[in-house]
PDB file of N, CA, C, O and CB in Angstrom:
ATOM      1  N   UNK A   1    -146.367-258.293-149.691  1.00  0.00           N
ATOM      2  CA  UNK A   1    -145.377-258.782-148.750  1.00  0.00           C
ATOM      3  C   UNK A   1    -144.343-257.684-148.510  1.00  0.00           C
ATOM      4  O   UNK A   1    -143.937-256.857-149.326  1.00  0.00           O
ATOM      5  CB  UNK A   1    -144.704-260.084-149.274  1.00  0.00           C
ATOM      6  N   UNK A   2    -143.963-257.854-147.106  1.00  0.00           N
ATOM      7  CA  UNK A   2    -142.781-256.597-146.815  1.00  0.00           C
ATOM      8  C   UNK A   2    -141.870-257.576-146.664  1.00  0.00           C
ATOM      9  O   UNK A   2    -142.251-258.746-146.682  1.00  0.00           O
ATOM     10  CB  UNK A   2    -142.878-255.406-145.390  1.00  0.00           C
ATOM     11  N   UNK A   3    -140.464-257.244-146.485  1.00  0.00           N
ATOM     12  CA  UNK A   3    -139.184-257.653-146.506  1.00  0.00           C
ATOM     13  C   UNK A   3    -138.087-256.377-146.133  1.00  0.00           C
ATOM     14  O   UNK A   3    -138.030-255.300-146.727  1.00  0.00           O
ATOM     15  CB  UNK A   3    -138.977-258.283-147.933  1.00  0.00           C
ATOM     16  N   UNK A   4    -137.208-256.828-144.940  1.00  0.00           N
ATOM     17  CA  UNK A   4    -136.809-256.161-144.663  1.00  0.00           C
ATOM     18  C   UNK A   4    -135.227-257.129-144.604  1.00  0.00           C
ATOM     19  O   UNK A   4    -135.036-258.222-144.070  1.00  0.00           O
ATOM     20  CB  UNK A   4    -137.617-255.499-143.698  1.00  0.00           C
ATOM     21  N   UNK A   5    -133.956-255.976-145.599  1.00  0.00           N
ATOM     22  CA  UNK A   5    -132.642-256.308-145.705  1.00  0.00           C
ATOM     23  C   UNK A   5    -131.369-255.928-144.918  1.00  0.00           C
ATOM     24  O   UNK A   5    -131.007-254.761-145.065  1.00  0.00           O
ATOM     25  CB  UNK A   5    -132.455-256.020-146.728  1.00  0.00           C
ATOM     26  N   UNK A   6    -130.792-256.540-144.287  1.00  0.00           N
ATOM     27  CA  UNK A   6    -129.733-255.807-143.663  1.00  0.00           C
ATOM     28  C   UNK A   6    -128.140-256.076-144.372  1.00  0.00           C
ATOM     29  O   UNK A   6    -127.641-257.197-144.479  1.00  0.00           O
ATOM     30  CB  UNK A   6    -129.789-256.261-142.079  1.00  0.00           C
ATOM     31  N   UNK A   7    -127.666-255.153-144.694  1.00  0.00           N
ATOM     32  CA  UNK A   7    -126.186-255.449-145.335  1.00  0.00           C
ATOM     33  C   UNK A   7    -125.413-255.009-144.585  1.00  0.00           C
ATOM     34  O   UNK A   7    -125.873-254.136-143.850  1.00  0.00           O
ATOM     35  CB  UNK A   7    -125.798-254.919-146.617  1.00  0.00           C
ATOM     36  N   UNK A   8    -123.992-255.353-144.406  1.00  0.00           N
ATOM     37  CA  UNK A   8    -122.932-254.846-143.586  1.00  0.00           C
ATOM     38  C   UNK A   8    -122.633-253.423-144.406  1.00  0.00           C
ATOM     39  O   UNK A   8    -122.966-253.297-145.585  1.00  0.00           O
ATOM     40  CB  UNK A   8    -121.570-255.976-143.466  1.00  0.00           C
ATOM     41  N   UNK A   9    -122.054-252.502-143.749  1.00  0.00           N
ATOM     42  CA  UNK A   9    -121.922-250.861-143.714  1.00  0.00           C
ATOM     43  C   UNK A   9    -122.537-250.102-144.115  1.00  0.00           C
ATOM     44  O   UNK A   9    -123.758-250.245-144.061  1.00  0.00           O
ATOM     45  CB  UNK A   9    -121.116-250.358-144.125  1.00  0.00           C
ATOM     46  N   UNK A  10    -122.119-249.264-144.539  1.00  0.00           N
ATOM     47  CA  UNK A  10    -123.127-248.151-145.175  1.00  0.00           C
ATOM     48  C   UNK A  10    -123.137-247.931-146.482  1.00  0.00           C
ATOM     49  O   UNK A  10    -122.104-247.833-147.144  1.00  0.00           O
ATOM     50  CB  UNK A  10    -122.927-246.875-144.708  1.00  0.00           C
ATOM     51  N   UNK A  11    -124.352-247.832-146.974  1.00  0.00           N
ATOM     52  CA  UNK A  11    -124.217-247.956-148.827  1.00  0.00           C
ATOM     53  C   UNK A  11    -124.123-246.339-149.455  1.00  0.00           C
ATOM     54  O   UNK A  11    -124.831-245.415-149.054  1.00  0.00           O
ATOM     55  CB  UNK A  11    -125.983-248.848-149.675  1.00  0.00           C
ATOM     56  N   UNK A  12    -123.025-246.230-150.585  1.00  0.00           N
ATOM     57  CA  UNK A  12    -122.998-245.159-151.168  1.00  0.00           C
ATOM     58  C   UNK A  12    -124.387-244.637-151.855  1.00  0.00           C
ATOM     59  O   UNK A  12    -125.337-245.395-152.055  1.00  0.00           O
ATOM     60  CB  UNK A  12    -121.980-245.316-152.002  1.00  0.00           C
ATOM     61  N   UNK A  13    -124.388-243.377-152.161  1.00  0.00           N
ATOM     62  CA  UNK A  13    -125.717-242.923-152.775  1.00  0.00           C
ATOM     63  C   UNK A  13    -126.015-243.674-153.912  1.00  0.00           C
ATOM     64  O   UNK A  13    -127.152-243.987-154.267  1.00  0.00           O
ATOM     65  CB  UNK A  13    -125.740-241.484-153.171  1.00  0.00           C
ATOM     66  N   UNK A  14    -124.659-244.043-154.643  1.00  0.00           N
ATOM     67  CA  UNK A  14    -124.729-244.619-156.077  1.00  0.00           C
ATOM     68  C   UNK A  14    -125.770-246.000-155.521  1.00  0.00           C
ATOM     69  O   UNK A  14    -126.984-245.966-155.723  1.00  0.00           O
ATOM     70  CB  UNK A  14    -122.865-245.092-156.900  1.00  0.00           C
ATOM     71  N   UNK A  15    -125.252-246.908-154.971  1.00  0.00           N
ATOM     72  CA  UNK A  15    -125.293-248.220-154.803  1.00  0.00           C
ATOM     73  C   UNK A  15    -127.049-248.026-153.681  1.00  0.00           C
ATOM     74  O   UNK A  15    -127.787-248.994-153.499  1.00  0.00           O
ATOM     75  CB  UNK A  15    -123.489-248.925-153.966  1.00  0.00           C
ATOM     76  N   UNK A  16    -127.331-246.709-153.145  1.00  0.00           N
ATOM     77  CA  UNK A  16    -128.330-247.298-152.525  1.00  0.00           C
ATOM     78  C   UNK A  16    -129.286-246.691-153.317  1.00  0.00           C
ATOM     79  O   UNK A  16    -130.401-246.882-152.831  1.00  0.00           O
ATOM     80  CB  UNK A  16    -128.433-247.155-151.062  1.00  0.00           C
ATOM     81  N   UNK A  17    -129.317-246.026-154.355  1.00  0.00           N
ATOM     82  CA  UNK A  17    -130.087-245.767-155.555  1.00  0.00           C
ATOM     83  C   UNK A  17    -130.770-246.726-156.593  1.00  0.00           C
ATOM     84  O   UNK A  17    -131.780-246.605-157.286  1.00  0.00           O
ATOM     85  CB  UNK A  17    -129.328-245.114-156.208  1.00  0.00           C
ATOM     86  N   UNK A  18    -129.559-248.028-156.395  1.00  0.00           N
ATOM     87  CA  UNK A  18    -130.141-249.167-157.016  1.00  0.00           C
ATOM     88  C   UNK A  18    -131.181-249.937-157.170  1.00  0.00           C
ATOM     89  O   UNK A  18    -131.718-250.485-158.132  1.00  0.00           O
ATOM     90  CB  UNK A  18    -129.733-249.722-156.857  1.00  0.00           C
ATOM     91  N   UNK A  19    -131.431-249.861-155.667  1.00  0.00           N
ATOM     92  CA  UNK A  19    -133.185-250.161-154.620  1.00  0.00           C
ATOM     93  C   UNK A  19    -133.823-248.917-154.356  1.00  0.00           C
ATOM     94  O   UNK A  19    -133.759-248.389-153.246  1.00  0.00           O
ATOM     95  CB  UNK A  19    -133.032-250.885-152.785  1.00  0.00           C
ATOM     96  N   UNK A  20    -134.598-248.289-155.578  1.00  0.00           N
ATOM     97  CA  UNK A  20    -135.273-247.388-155.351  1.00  0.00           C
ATOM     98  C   UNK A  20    -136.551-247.586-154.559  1.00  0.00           C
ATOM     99  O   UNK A  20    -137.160-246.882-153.754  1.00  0.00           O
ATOM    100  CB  UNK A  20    -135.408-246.910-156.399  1.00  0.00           C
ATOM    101  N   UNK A  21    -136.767-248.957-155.142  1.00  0.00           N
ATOM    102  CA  UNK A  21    -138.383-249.940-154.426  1.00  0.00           C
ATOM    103  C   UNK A  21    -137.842-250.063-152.592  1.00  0.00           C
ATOM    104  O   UNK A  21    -138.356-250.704-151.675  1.00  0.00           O
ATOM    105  CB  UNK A  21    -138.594-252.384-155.436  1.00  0.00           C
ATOM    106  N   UNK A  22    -136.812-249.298-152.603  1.00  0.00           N
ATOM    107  CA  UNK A  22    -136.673-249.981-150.788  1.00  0.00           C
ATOM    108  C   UNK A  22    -136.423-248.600-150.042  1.00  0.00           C
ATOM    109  O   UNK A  22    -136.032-247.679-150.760  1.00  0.00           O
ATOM    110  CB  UNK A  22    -134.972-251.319-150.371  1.00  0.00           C
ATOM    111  N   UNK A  23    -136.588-248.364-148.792  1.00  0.00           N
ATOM    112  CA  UNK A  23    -136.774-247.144-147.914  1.00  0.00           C
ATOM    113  C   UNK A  23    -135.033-247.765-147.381  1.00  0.00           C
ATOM    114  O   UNK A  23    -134.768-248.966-147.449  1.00  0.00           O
ATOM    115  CB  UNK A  23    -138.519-247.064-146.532  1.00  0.00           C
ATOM    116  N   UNK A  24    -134.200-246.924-146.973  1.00  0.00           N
ATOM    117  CA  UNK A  24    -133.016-247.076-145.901  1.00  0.00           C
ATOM    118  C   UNK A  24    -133.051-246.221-144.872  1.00  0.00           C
ATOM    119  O   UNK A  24    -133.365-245.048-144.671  1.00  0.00           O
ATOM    120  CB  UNK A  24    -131.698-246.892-146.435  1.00  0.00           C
ATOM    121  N   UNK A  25    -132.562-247.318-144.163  1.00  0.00           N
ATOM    122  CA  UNK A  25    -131.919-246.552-142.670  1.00  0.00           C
ATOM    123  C   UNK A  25    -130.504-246.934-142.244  1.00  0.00           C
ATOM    124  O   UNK A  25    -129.920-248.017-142.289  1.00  0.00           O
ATOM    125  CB  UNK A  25    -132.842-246.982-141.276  1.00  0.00           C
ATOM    126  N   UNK A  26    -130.259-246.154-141.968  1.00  0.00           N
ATOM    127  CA  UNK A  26    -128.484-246.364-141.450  1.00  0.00           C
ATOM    128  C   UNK A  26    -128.694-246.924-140.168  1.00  0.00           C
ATOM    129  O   UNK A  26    -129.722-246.598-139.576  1.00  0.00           O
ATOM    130  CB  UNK A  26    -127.375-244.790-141.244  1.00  0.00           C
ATOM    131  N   UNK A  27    -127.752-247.860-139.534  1.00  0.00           N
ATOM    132  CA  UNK A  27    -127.287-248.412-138.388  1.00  0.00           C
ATOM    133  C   UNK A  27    -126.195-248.124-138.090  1.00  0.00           C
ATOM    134  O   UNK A  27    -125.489-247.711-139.010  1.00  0.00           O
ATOM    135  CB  UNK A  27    -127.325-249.530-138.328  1.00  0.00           C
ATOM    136  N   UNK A  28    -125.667-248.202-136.886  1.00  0.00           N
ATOM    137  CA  UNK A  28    -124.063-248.528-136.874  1.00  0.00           C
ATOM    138  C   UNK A  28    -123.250-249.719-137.699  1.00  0.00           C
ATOM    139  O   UNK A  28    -123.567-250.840-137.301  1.00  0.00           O
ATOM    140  CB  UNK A  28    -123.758-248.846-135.464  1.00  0.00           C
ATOM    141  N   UNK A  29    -122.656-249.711-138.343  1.00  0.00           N
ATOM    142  CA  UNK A  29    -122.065-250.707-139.139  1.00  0.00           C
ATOM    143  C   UNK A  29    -123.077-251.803-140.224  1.00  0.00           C
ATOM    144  O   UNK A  29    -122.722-252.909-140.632  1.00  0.00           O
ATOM    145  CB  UNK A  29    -121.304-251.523-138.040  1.00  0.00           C
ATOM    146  N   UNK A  30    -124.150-251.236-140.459  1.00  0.00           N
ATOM    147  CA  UNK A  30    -125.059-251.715-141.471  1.00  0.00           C
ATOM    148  C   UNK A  30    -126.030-250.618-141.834  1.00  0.00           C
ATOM    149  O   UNK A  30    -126.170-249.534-141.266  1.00  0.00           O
ATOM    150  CB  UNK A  30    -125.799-252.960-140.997  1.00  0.00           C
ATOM    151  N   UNK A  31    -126.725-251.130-142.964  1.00  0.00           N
ATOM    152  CA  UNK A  31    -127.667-250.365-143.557  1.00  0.00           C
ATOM    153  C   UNK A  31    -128.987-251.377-143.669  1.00  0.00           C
ATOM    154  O   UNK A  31    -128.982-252.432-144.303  1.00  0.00           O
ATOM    155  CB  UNK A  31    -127.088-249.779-144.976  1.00  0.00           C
ATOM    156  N   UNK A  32    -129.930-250.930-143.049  1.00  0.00           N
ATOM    157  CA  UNK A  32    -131.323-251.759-143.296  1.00  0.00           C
ATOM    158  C   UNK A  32    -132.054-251.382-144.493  1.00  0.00           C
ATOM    159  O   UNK A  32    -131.996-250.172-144.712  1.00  0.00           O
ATOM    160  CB  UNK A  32    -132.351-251.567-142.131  1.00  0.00           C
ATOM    161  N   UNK A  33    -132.638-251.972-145.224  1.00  0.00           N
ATOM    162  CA  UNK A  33    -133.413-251.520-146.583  1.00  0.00           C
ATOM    163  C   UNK A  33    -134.688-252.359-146.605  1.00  0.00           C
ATOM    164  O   UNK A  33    -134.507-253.570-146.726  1.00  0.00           O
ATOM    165  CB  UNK A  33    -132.493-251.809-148.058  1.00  0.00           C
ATOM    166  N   UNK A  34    -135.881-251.946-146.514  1.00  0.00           N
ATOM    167  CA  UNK A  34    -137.106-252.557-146.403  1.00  0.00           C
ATOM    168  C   UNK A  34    -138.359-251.716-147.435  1.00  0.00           C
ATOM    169  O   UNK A  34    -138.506-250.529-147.727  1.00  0.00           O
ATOM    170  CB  UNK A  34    -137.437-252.542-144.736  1.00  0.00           C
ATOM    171  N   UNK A  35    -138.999-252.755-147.731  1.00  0.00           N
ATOM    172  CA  UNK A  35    -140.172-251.960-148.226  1.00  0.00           C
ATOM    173  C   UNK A  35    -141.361-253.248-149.039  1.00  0.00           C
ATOM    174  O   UNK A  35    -141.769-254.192-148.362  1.00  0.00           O
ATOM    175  CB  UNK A  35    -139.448-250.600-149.500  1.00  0.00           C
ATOM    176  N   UNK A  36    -141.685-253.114-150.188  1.00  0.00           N
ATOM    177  CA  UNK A  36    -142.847-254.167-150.317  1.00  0.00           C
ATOM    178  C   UNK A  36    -141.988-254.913-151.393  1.00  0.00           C
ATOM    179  O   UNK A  36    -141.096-254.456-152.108  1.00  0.00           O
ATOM    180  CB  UNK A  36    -144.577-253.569-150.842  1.00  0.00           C
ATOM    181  N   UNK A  37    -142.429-256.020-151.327  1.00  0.00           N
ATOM    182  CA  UNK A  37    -141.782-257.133-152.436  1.00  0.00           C
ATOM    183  C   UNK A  37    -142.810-257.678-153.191  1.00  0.00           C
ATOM    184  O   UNK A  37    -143.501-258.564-152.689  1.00  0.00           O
ATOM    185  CB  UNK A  37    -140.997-258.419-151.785  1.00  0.00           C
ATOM    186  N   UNK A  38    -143.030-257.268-154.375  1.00  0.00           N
ATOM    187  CA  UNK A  38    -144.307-258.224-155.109  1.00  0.00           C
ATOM    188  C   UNK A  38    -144.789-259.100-155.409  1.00  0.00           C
ATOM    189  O   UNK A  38    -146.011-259.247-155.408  1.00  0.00           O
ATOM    190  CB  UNK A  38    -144.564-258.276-155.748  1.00  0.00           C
ATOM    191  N   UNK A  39    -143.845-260.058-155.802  1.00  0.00           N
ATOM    192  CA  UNK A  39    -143.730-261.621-155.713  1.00  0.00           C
ATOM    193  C   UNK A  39    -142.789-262.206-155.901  1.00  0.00           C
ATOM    194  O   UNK A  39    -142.123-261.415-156.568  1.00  0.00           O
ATOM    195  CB  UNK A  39    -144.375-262.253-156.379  1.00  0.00           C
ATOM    196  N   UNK A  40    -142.092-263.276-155.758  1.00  0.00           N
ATOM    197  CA  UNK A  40    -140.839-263.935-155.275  1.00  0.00           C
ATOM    198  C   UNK A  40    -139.904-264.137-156.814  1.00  0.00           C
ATOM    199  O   UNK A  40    -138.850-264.753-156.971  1.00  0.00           O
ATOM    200  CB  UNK A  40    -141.280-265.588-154.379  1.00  0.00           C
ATOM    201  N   UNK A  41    -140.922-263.196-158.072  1.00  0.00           N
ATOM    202  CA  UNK A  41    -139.680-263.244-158.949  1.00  0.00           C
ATOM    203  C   UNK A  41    -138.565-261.597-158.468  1.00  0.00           C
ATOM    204  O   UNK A  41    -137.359-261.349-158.440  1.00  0.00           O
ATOM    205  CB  UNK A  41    -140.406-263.244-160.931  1.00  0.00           C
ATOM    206  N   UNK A  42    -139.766-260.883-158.186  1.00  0.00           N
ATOM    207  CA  UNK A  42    -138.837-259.168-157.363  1.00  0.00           C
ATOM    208  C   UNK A  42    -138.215-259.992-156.521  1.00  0.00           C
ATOM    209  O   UNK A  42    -137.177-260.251-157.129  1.00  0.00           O
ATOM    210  CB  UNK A  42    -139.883-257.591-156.284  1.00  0.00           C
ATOM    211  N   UNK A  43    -138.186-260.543-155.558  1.00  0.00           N
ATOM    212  CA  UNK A  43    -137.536-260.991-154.268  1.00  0.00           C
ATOM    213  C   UNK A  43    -136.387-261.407-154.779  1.00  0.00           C
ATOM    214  O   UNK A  43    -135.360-260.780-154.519  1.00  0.00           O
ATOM    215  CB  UNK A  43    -138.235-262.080-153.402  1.00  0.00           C
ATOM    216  N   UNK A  44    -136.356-262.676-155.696  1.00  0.00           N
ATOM    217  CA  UNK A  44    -135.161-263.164-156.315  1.00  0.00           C
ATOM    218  C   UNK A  44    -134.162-262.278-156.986  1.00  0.00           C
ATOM    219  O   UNK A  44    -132.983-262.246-156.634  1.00  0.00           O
ATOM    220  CB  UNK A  44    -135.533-264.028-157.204  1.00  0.00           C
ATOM    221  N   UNK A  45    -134.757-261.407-158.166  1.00  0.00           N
ATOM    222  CA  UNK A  45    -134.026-260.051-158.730  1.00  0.00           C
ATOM    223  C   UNK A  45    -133.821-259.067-157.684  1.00  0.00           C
ATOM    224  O   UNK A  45    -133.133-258.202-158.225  1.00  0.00           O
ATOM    225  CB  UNK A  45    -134.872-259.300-159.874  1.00  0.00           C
ATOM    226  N   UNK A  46    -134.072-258.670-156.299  1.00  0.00           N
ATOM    227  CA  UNK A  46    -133.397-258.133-155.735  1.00  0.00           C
ATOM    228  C   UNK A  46    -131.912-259.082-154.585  1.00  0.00           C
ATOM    229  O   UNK A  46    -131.000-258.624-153.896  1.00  0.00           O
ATOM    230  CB  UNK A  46    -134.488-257.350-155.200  1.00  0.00           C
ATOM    231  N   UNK A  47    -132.222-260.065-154.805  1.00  0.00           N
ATOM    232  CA  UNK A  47    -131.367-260.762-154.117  1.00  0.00           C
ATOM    233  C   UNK A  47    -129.716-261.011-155.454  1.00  0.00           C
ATOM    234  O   UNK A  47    -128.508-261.210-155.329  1.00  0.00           O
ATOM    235  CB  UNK A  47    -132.415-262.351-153.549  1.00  0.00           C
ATOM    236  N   UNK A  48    -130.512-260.869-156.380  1.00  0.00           N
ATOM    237  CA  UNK A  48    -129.220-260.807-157.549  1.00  0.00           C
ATOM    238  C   UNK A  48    -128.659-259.545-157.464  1.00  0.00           C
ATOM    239  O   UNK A  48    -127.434-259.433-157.419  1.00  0.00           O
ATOM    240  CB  UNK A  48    -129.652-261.009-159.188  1.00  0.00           C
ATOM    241  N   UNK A  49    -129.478-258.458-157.433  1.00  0.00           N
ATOM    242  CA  UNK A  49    -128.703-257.189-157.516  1.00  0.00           C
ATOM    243  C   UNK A  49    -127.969-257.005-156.374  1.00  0.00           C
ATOM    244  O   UNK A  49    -126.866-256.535-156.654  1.00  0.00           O
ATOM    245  CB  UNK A  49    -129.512-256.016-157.721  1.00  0.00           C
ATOM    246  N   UNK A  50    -128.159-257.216-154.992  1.00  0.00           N
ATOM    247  CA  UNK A  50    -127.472-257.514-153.844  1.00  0.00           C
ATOM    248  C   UNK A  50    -126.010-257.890-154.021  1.00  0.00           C
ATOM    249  O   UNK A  50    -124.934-257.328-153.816  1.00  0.00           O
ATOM    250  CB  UNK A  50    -128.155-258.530-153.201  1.00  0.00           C
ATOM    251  N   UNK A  51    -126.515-259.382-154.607  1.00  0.00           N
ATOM    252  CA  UNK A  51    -125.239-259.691-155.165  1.00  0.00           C
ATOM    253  C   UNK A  51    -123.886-259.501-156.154  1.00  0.00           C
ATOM    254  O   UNK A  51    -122.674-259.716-156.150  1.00  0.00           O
ATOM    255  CB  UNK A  51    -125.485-260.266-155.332  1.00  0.00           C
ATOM    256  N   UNK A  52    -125.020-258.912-157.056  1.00  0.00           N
ATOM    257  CA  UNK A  52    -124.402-258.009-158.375  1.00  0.00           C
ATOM    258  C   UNK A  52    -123.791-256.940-158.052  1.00  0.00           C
ATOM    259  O   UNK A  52    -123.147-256.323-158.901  1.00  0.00           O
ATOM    260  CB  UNK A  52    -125.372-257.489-159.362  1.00  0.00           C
ATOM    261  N   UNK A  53    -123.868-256.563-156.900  1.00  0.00           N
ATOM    262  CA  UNK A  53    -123.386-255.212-156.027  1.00  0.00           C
ATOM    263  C   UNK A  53    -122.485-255.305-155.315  1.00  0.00           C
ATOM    264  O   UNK A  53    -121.871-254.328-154.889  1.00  0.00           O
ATOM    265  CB  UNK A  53    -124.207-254.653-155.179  1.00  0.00           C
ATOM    266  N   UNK A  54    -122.109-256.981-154.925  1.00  0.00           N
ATOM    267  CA  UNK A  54    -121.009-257.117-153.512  1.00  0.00           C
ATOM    268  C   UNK A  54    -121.638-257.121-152.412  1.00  0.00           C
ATOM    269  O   UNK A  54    -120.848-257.195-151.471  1.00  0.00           O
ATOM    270  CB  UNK A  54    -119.961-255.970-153.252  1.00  0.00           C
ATOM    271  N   UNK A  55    -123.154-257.056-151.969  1.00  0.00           N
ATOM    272  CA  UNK A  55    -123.585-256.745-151.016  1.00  0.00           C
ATOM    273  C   UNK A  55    -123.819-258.088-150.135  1.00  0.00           C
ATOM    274  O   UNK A  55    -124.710-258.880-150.442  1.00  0.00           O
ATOM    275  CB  UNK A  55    -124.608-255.932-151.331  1.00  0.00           C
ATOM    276  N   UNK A  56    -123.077-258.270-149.165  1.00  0.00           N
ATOM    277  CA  UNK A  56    -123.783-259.816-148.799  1.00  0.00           C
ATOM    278  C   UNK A  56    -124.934-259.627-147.780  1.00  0.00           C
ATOM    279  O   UNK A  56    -124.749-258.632-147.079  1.00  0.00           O
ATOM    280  CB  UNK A  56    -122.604-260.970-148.027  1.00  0.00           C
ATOM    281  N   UNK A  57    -125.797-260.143-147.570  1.00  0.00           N
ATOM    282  CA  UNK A  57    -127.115-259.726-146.959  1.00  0.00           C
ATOM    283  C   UNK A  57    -126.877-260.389-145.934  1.00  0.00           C
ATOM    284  O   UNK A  57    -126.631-261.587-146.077  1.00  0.00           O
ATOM    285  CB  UNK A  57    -128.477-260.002-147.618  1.00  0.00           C
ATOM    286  N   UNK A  58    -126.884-259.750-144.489  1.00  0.00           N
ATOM    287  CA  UNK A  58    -126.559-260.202-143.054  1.00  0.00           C
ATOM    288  C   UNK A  58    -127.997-261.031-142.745  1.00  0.00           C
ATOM    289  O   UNK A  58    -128.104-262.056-142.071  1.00  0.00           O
ATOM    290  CB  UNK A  58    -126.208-258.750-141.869  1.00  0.00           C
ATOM    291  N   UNK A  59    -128.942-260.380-143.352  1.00  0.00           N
ATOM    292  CA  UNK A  59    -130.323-260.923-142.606  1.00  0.00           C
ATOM    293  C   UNK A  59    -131.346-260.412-143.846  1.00  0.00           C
ATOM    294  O   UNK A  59    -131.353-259.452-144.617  1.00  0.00           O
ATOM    295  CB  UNK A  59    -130.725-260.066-140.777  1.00  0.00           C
ATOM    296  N   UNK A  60    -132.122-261.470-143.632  1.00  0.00           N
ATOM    297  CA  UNK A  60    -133.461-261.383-144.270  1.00  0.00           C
ATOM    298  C   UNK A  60    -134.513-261.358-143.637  1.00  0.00           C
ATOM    299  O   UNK A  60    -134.218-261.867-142.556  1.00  0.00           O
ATOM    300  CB  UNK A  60    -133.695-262.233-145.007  1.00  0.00           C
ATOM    301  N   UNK A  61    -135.913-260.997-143.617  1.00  0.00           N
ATOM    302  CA  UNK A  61    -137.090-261.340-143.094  1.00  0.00           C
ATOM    303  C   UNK A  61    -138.168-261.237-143.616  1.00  0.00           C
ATOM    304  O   UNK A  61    -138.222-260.046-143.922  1.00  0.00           O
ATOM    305  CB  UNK A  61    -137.249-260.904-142.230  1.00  0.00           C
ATOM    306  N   UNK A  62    -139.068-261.702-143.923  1.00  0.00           N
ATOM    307  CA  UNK A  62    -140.530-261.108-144.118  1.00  0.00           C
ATOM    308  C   UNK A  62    -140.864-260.119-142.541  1.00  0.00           C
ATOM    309  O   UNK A  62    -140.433-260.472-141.443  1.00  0.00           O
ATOM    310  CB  UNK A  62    -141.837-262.687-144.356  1.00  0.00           C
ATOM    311  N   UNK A  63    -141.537-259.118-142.727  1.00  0.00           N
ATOM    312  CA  UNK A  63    -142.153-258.277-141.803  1.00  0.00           C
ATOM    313  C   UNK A  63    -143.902-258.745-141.558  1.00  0.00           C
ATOM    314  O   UNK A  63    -144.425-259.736-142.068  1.00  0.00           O
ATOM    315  CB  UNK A  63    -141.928-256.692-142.437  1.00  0.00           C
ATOM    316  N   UNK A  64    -144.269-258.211-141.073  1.00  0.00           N
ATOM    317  CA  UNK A  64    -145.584-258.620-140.850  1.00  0.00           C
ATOM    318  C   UNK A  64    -146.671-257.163-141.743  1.00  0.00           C
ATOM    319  O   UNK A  64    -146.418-255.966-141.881  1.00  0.00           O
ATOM    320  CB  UNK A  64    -145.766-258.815-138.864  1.00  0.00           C
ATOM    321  N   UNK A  65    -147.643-257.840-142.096  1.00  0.00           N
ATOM    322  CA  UNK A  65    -148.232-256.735-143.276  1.00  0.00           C
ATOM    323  C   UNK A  65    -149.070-256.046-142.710  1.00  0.00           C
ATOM    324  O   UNK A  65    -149.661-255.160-143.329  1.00  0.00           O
ATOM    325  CB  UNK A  65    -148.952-257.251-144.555  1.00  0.00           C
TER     326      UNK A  65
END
């Protein structure tokens, strides 16, 4: 499964190091982070670290595989 994250601004090197499992791209005023999710216990532990980070997640999606 792919999954693709969008957070409001731009993430420091520190903080986008955290999601090594995820590719980024910068936007204007967000950062997208996507890549493969293994099964919905990764999905959940990345949705904690999100959180564990301050990051509030603008959008979620599954991508198409």
């Amino acid at each position: 499964m792919r999954y693709e994250f969008r957070v409001s601004g731009r993430l420091s090197r520190v903080v986008a190091d955290a999601f090594p499992e995820l590719e980024k791209v910068t936007a204007p005023e967000q950062t997208v982070l996507f890549g493969t999710v293994t099964d919905d216990a990764h999905l959940y532990g990345l949705l904690v670290r999100f959180q564990d980070l301050a990051l509030p997640v603008l959008e979620m999606r599954r991508l198409p595989d």
